[in-house]
N, C-alpha and C positions, 0 to 999 in steps of 0.2 A: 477493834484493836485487841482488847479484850478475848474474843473468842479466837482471834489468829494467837493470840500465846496460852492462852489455855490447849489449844491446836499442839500446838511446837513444844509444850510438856508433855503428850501423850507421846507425839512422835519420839522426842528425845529417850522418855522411859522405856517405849517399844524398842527405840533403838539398844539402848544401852542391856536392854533384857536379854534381844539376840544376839548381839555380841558374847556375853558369859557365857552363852548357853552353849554359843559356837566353842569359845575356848574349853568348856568343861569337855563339850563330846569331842574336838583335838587332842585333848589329854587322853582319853578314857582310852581313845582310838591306838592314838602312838604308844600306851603302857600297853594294850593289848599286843600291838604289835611286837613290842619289845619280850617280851612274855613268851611266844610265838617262837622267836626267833632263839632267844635264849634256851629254851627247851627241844628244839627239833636241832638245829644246829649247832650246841655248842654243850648243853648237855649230855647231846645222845652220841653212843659211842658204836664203834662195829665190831664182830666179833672176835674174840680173842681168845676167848675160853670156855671152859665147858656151862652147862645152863646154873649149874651148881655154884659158880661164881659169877654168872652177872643177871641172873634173874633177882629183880628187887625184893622179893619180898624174903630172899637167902641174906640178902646184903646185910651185914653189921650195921646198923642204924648208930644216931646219933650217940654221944654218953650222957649220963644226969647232967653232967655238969657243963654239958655245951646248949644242951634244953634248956637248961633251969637260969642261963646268962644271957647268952647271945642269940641265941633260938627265940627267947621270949621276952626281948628285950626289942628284938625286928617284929616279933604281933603283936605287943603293945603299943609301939611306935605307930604301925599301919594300923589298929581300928583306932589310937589316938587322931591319927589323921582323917580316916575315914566320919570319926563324930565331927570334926574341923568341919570337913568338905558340908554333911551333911546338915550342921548349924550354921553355915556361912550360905548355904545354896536355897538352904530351904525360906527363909527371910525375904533374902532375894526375889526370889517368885515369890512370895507373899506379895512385898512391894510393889511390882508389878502386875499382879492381879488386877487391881482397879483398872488399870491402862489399858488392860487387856478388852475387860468390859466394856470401856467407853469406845474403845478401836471399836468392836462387833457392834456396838449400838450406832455409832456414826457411821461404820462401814453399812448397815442394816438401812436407816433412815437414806444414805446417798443413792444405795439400791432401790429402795421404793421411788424415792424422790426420779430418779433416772427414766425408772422402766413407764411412771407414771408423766412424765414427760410425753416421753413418746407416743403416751394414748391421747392426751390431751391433745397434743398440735396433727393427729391421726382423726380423733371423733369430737374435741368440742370447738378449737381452735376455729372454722369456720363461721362460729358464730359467735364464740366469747373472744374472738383475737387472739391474735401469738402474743405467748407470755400472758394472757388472761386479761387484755387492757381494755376489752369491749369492743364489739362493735354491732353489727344490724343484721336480721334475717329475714328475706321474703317467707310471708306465709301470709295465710287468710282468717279471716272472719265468719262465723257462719251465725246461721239461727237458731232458736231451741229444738228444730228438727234436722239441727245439723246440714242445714240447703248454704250454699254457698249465697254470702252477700256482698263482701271485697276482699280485692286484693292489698296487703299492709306491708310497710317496712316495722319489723319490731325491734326496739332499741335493746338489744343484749346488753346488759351491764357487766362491766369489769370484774371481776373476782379477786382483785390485789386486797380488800377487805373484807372480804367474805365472812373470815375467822373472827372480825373484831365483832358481826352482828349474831354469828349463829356459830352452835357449837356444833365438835365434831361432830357428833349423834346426827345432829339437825343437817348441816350438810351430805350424810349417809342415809339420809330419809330421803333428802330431797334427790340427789341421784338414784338410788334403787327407785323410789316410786313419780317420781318428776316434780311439777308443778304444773297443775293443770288452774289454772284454763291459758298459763301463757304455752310458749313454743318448748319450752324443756320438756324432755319426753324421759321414762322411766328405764335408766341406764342396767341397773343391777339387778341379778337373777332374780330377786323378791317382787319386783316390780313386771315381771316379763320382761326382760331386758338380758343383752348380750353381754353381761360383763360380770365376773365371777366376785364373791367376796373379797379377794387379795386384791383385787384390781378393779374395785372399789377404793380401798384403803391406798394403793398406791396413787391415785387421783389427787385422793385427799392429801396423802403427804405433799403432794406437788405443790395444789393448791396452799397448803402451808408454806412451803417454801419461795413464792412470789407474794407475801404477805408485804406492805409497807411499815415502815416505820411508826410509830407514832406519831412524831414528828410531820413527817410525809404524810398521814393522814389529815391531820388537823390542817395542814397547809393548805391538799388537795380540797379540803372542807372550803376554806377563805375563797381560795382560789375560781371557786364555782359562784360562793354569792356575790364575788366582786363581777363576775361575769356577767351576772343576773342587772344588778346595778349599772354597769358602765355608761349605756344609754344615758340613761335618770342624771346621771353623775355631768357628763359631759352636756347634756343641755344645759342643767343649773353653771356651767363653768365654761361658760362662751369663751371666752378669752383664751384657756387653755386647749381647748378644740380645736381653735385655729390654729394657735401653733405645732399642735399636734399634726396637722394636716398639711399645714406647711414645711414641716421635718420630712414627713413621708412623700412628699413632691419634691424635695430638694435629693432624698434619697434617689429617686425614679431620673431627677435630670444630672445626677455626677454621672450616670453613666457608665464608662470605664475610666473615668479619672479616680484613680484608689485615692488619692488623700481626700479628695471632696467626698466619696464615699462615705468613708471611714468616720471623717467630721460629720456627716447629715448622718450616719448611723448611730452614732453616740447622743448627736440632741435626739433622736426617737428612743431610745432607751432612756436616758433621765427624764424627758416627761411622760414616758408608758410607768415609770416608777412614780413619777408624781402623781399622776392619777390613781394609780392603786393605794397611793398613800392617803388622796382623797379619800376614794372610793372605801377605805377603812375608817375612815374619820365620818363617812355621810351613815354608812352603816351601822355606827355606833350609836350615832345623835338620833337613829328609827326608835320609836315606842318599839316595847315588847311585841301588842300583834303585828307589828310591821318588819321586826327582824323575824319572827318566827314565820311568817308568809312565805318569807326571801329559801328560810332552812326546808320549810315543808314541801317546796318547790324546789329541792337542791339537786336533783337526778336521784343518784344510786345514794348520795348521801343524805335524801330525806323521805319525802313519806308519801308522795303523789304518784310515784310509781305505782301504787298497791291502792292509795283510798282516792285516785281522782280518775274518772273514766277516757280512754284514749290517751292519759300521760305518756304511755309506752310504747306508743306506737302513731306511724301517719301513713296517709293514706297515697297508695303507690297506682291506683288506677283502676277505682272503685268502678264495676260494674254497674250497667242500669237494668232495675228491679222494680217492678208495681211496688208503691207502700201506698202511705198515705199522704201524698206530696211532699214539699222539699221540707229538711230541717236543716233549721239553724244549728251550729256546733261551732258556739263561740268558747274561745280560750281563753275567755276573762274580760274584766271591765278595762276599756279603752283601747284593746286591740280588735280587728278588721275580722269579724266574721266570717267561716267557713262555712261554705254551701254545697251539701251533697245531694242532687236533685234525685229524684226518685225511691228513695229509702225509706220515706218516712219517719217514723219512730223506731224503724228498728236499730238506728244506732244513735246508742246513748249521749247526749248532750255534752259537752266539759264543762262539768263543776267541777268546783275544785274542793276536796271532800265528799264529793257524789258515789264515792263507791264503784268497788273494779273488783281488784283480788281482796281487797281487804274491807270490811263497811263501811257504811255510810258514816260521815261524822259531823252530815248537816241538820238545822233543823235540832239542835240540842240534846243531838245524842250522846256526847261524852259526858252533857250533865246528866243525863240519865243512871249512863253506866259508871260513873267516877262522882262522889259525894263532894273530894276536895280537889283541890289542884295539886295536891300535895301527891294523892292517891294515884292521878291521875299520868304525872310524871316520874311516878317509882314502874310503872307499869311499860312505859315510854323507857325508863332507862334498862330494866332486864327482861321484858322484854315475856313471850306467853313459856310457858315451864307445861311441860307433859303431865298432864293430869293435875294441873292448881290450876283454881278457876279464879278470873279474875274479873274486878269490878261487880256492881251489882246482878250481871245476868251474864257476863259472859263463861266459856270457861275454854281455859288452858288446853291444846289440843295438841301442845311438841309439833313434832317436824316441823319446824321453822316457820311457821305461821306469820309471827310476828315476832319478828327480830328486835334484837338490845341493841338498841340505840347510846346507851350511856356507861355498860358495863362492857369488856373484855369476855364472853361467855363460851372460853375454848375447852371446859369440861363442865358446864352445865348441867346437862341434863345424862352423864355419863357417872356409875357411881363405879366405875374400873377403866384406868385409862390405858391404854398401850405407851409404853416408856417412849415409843419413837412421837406421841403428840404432847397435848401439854401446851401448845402456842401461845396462852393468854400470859400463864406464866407472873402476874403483877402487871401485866401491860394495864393503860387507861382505855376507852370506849373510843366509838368515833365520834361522839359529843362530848363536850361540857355540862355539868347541870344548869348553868348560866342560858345554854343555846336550847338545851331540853326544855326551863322554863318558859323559854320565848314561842316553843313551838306549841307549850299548851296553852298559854294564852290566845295562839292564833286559834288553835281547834277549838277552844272552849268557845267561842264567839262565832265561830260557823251558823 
């Protein structure tokens, strides 16, 4: 609301600018004209005598006393007027100057944002989704001699938060040179890649421009560990289960009778809201390692994408390879075992903190590298910084390594920003420190 009337002041002031401007060059225009006309038509006369009486400079000119009254009484009056025009106009455009600048700056940002548009739903849309909402990419696996081992679906994550984890820098890292070893490939000419500085930057302004809310963030946050829970939830809540199950059978037999419809659609909505209101109340009552389990395991919103091996991906029609007999590649305690015969050990187990894109963080490594907890979740909230080394051995390496989790880091690692970014602005992280503490407790205990 806010920005639509900040909006409709620059508009009104642009308006009201080129109105004046219109009226002053109508005037300028019609007195020239009048000027024009007064002179060729009505002063000038045709011949009548010799050059001796009507060449001007023969002519008896004014007397003292018609200069020194009325002659100079009309050029006082007109540069009077003329200082008038020029302390009333020049203000004016002062005043409008600002309007003018924010015009070219929004006009500038809608341009990039636009043209940047059209690259995204051109070259990344296939695999980050239209509008940047995620979705999946066939690609493969291979070994450390690069021999093909399977074929993968890999889970592309949404980009609508991008800004809150990595700043722009870190996002212009990660396009010009990729992220290897997942499927992002090195967009921008620094990297080998087909796409020029400006159209880098205009990427980015897009990506800025489908950012969510805060708001919307933190929702979309709830939203995924109630997801995680639901199961867990409705076993413990027999009772509501059934009638949950029973609303959605009642929905499936109205059929085309719209008020039965309509009725069995509303009881599945007030107990889809009841259970999530559970499902917020079971997740409250989890210890600390037990909510930070749920967040470290959140998708795009937590931390197994990068420190748990195979998070990111599943298996679309894994080829058969001599290894060294079948492995096991269990997804955790008390789910059903996955078996991929013939691989051996070439593909990594699922722990969870085993290590992918990001370390390992089992086996007591974050006591290693972090003394406190304290230490250890400042590091978790902003996240690795270009050249500061962090924790006891690691260090700092920029390009988006590892992302802020708890701060807003949209000029980061940038010490001159371009007036068209700026996104963080005072916004909050996609965490709480409350949700950050719960996820070191969980890693501290790996």
């Amino acid at each position: 609301m806010f920005g639509g009337g900040i909006a409709l002041m620059h508009l009104f002031a642009a308006s009201t600018q080129r109105n004046l401007g219109m009226a002053i060059a109508v005037v300028a225009i019609v007195g020239f004209a009048i000027y024009l006309i007064y002179n060729v038509l009505w002063a000038g006369r045709g011949e009548k005598g010799s050059e001796l009486e009507l060449a001007p400079n023969r002519k008896p000119y004014l007397s003292d006393e018609e200069l020194e009254t009325s002659r100079l009484d009309l050029a006082l009056v007109g540069g009077l007027a003329t200082l008038v025009i020029i302390g009333v106009a020049l203000p004016l455009y002062w005043l409008g100057e600002p309007g003018r600048q924010q015009g070219y700056v929004d006009y500038s940002r809608d341009q990039f944002t636009s043209r940047g548009a059209e690259q995204f739903e051109e070259r990344c849309a296939s695999c980050h989704g239209g509008g940047g909402l995620g979705g999946t990419t066939a690609t493969s696996i291979a070994d450390d001699a690069g021999n093909f081992i399977a074929a993968i679906e890999w889970e592309v994550p949404a980009l609508t938060t991008a800004l809150y984890r990595f700043s722009d820098e870190e996002v212009r890292h990660i396009l010009n040179y990729g992220r290897p070893p997942t499927p992002m490939q090195a967009w921008g000419a620094p990297g080998g890649g087909p796409l020029t500085t400006q159209q880098v930057d205009e990427l980015i302004q897009y990506i800025q421009s489908i950012q969510l809310s805060p708001e919307q963030v933190r929702g979309e946050v709830l939203d995924s560990l109630i997801l995680q829970v639901r199961d867990d939830v409705l076993a413990a809540n027999p009772e509501l289960d059934s009638r949950l199950e029973d609303a959605k059978a009642a929905v499936a037999a109205a059929g085309a009778e719209e008020a039965a419809a309509e009725a069995a659609a509303r009881e599945v909505a007030a107990l889809e809201q009841e259970l999530r209101e559970t499902s917020e109340q079971y997740i409250r009552n989890l210890n600390s390692p037990e909510r930070g389990e749920l967040l470290f395991n959140n998708g795009v919103y937590g931390c197994a994408r990068c420190h748990t091996p195979r998070d990111s991906w599943r298996f679309t029609g894994p080829e058969e390879k001599p290894g060294e007999g079948p492995v096991v590649l269990a997804r955790g305690s008390g789910e059903e075992a996955e078996v991929v015969a013939g691989f051996g050990s070439l593909i990594p187990a699922y722990i969870p903190g085993g290590g992918a894109f990001g370390p390992n963080l089992t086996n007591g490594a974050t006591l290693r590298q972090f003394d406190t907890a304290g230490g250890h979740a400042g590091f978790v909230t902003i996240g690795s910084q270009e050249g500061v080394g962090y924790g006891n051995f690691g260090q700092g390496d920029g390009g988006g390594q590892m992302p802020a989790f708890g701060e807003c880091v949209g000029d980061r690692d940038a010490n001159e920003q371009s007036p068209y970014y700026g996104f963080c602005d005072g916004r909050p992280g996609m965490l709480t420190p409350g949700q950050i503490a719960d996820i070191v407790a969980y890693e501290r205990g790996l």
